[in-house]
Backbone as CSV, one residue per row, in Angstrom:
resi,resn,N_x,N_y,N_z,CA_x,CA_y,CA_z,C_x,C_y,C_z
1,UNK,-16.995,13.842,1.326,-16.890,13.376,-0.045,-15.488,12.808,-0.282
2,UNK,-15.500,11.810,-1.170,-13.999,10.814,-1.280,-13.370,11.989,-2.494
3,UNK,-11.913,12.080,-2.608,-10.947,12.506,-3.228,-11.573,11.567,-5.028
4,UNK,-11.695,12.292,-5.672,-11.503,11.228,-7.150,-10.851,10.188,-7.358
5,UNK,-9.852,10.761,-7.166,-8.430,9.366,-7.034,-8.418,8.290,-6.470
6,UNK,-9.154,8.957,-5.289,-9.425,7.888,-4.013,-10.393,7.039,-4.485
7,UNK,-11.258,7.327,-4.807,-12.769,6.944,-5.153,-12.363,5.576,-6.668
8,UNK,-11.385,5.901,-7.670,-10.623,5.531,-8.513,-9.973,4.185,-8.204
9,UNK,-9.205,4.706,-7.129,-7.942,3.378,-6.349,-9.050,2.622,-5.689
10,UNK,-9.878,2.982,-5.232,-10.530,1.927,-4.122,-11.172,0.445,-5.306
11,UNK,-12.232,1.667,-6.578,-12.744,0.277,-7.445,-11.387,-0.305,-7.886
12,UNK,-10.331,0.089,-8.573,-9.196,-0.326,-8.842,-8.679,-1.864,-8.230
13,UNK,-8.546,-1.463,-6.847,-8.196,-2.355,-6.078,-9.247,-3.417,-5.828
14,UNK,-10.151,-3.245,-5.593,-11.363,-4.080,-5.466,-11.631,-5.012,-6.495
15,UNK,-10.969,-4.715,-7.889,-11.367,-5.652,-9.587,-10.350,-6.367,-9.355
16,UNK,-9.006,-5.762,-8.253,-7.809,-6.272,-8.668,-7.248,-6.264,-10.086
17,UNK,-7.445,-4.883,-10.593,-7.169,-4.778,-11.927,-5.759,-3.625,-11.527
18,UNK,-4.984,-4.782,-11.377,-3.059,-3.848,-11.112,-2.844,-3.257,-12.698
19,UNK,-3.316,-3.197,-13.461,-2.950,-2.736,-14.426,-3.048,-0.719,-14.654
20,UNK,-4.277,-1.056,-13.961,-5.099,0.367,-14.422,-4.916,1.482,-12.979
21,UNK,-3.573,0.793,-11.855,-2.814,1.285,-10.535,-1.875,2.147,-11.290
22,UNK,-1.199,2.038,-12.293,0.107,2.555,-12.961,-0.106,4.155,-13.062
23,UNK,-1.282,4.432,-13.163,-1.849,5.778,-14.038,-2.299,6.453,-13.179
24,UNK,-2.491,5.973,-11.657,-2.887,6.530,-10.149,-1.992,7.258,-9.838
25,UNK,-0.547,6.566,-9.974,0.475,7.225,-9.244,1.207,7.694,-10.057
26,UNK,2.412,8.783,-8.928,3.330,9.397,-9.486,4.394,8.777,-10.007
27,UNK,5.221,9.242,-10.405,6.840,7.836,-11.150,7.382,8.063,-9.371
28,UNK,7.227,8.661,-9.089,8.000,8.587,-7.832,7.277,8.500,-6.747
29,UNK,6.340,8.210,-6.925,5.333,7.423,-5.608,6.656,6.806,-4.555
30,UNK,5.953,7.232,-2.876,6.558,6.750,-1.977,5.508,5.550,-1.224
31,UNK,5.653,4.460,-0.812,5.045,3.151,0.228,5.406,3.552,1.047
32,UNK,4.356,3.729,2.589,5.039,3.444,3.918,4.681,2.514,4.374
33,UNK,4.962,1.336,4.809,4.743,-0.457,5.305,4.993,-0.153,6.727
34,UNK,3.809,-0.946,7.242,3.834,-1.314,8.441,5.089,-2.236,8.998
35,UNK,5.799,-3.291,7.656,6.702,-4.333,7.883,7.853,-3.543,7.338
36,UNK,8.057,-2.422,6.920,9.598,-2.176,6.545,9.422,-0.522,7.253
37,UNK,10.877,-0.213,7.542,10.922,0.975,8.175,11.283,1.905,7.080
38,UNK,11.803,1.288,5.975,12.310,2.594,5.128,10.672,2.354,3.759
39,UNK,10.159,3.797,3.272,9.957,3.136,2.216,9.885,2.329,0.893
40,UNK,9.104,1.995,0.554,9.042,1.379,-0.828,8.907,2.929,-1.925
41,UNK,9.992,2.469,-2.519,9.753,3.986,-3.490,10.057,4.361,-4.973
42,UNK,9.046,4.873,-5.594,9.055,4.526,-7.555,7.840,3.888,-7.857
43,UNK,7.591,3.905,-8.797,6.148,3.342,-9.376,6.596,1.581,-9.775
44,UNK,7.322,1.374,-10.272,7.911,-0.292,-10.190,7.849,-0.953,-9.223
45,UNK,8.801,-0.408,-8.119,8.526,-0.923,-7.062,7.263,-1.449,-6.090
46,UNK,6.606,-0.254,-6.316,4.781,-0.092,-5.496,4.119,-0.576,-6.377
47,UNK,4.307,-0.947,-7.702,3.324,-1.841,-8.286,3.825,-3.530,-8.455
48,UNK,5.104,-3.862,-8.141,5.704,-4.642,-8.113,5.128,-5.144,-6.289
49,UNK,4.887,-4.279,-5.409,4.322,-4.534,-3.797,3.048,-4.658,-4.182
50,UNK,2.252,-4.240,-5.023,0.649,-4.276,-5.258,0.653,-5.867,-5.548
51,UNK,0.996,-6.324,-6.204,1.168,-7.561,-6.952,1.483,-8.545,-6.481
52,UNK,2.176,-8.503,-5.387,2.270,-9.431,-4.129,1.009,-9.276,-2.883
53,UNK,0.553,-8.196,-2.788,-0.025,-7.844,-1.671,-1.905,-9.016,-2.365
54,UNK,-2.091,-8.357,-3.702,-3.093,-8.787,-3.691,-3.369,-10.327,-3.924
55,UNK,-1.676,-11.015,-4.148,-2.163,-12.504,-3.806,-1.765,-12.970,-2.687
56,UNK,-1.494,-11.948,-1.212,-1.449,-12.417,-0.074,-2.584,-12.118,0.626
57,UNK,-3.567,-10.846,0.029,-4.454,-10.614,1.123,-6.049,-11.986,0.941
58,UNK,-6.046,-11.965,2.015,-7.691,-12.984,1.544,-8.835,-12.165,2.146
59,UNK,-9.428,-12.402,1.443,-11.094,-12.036,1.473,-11.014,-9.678,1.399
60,UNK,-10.247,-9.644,0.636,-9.715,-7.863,0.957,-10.673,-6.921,0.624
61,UNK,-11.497,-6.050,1.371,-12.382,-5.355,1.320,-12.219,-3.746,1.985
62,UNK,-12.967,-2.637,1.379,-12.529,-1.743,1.643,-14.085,-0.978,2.838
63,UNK,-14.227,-0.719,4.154,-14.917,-0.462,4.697,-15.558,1.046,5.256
64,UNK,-14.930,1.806,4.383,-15.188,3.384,4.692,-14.377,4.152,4.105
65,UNK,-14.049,5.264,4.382,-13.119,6.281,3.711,-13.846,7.821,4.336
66,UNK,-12.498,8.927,4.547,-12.419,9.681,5.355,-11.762,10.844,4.154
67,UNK,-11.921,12.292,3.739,-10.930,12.887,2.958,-10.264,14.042,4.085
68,UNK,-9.812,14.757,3.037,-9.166,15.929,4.019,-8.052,16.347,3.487
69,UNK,-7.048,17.121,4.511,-5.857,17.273,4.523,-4.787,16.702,5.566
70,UNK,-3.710,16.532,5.106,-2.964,16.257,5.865,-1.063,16.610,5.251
71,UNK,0.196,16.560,6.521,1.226,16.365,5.245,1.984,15.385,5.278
72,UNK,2.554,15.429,4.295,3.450,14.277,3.894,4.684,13.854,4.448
73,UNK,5.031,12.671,4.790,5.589,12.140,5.228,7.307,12.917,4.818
74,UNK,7.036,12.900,3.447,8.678,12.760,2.142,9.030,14.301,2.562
75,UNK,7.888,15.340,2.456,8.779,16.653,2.511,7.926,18.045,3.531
76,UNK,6.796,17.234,4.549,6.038,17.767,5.216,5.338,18.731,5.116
77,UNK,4.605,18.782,3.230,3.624,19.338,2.808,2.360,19.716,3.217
78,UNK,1.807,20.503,3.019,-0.140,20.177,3.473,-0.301,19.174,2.191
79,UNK,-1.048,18.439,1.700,-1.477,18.055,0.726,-3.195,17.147,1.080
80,UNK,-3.756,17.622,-0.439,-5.249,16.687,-0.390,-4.900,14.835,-0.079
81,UNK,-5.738,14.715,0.952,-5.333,12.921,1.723,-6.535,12.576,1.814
82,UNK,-6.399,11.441,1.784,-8.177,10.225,1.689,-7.336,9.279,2.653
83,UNK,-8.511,8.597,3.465,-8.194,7.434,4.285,-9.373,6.088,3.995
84,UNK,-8.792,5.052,3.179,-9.808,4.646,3.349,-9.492,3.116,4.372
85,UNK,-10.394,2.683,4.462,-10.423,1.832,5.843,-10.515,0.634,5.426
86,UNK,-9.630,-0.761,5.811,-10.069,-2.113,5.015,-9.647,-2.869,6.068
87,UNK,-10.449,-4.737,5.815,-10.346,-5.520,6.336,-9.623,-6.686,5.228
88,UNK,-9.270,-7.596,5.940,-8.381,-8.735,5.179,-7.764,-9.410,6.080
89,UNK,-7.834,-10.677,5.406,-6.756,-12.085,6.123,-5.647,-11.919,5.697
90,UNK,-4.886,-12.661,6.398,-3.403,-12.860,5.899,-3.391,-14.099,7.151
91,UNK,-3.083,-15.310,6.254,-2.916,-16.625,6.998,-3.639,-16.922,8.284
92,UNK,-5.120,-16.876,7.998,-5.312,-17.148,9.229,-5.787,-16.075,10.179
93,UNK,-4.900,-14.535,10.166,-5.108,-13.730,10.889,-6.302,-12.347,9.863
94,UNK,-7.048,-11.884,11.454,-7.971,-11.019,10.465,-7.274,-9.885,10.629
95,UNK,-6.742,-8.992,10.012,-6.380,-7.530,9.506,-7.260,-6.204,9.850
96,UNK,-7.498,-5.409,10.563,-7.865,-3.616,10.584,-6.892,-2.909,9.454
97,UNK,-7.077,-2.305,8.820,-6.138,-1.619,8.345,-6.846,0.013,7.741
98,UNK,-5.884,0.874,8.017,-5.801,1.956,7.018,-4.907,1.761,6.014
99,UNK,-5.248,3.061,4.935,-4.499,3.337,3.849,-4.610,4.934,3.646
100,UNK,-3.507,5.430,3.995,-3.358,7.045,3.645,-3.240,7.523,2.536
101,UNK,-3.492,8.143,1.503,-2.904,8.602,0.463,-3.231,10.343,0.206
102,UNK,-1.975,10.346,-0.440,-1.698,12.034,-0.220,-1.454,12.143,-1.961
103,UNK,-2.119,12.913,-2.105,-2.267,13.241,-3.763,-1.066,14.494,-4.144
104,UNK,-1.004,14.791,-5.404,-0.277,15.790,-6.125,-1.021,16.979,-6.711
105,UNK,-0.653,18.194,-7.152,-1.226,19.016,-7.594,-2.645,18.418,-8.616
106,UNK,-1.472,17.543,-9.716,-2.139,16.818,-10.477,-3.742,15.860,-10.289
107,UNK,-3.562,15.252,-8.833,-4.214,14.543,-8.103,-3.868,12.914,-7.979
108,UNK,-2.676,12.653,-8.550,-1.991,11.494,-8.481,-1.528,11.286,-6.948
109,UNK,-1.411,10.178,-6.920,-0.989,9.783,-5.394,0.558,9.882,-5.445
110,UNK,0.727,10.278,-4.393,2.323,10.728,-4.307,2.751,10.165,-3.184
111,UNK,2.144,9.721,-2.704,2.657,9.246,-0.951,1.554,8.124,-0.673
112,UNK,1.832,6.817,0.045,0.585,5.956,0.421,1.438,5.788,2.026
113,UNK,0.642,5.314,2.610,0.631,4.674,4.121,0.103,3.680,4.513
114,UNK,0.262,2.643,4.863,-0.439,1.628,5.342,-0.394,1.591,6.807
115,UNK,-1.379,1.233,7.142,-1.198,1.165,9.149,-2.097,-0.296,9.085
116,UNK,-1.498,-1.378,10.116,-2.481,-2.362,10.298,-2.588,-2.542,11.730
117,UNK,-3.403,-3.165,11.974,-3.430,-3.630,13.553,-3.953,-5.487,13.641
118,UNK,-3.924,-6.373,14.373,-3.096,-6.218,15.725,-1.384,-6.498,15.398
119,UNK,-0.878,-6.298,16.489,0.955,-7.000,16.419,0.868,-8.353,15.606
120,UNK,0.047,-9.061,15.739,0.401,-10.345,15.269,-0.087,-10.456,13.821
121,UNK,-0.752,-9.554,13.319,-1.304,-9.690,11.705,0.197,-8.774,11.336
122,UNK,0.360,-7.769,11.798,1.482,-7.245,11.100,2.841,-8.291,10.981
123,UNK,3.211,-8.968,11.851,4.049,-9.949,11.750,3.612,-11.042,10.390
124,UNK,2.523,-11.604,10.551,1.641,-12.972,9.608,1.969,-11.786,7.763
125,UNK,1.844,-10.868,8.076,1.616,-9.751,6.388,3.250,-9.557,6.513
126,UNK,3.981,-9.171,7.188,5.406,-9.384,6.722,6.058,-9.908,6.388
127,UNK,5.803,-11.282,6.912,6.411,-12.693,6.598,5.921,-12.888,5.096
128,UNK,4.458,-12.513,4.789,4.085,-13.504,3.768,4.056,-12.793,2.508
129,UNK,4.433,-11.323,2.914,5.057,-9.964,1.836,6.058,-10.351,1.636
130,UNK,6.745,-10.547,2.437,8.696,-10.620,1.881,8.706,-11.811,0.953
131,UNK,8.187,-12.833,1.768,8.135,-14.388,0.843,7.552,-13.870,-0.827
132,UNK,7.037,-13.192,-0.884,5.957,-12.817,-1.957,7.402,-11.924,-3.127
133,UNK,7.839,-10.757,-2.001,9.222,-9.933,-2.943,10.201,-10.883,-3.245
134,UNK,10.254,-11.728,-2.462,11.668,-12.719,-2.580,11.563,-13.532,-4.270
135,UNK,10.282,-14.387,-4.613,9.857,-14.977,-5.148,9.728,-14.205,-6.340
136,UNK,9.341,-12.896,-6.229,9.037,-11.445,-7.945,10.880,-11.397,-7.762
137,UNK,11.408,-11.574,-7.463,12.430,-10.873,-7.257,13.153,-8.976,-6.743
138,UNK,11.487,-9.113,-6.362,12.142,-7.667,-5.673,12.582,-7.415,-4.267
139,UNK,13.166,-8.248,-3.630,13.841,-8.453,-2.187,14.800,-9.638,-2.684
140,UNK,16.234,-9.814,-2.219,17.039,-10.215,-1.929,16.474,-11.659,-1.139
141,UNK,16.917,-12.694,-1.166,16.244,-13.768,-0.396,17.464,-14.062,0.444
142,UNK,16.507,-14.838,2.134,17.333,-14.768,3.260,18.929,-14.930,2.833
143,UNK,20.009,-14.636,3.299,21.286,-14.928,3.286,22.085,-15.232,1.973
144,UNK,21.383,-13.902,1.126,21.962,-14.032,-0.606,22.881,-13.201,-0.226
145,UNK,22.837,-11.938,0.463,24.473,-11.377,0.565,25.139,-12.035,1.112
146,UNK,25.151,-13.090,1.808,26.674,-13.875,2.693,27.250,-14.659,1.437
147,UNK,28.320,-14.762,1.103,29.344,-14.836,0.345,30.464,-15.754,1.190
């Protein structure tokens, strides 16, 4: 059986209704990206990455889902986790992907994960993520710190 939340985020994401993402998560929701090593972290931020993601992904569909336990990345909790499973383009390239999410007492998501596969979609979704933060202004664009 899917987590509520889970079950919640998946139609969520699927209407592409970023509005009604805000109330999923915690204020301090953590992102883990396949394209950045540190996370994305705060509810601004991860809805500010939602917002790019869903006008980079093409054709984005969600293909299963898994619940359980697992812990967290941030402070190596047990916590209630859903996996659900999706496909998507990104320029050309077709996408595997998971999505981890680790809930709160509350049942808010407190932690997400993304995993994609192959090497070369993760490269094609980094490139066309950053271009995406650069443009919201939430990434720095190439060679704005050189002075």
């Amino acid at each position: 059986m899917t987590h509520p939340t889970a079950a919640r985020f998946r139609a969520v994401v699927e209407k592409g209704d970023l509005d009604a993402l805000e109330e999923l998560f915690t204020p301090d929701v953590r992102l883990y990206s396949p394209v950045k090593f540190t996370p994305f972290e705060g509810r601004p931020m991860v809805l500010g990455l939602f917002g790019v993601l869903v006008r980079t992904f093409e054709d984005f569909r969600y293909v299963g889902s898994f619940a359980g336990e697992s812990r967290t990345s941030s402070d190596g909790a047990e916590a209630e986790s859903a996996v659900l499973l999706f496909r998507t383009t990104v320029n050309g390239k077709e996408i595997h992907g998971i999505d981890l999410l680790h809930f709160d007492e509350q049942g808010l998501i407190k932690e997400f994960t993304v995993m994609v596969r192959p090497q070369s979609a993760v490269q094609a979704l980094g490139q066309a993520v950053y271009a995406g933060l650069v443009a919201e202004g939430l990434a720095p664009a190439p060679g704005a710190d050189a002075v």
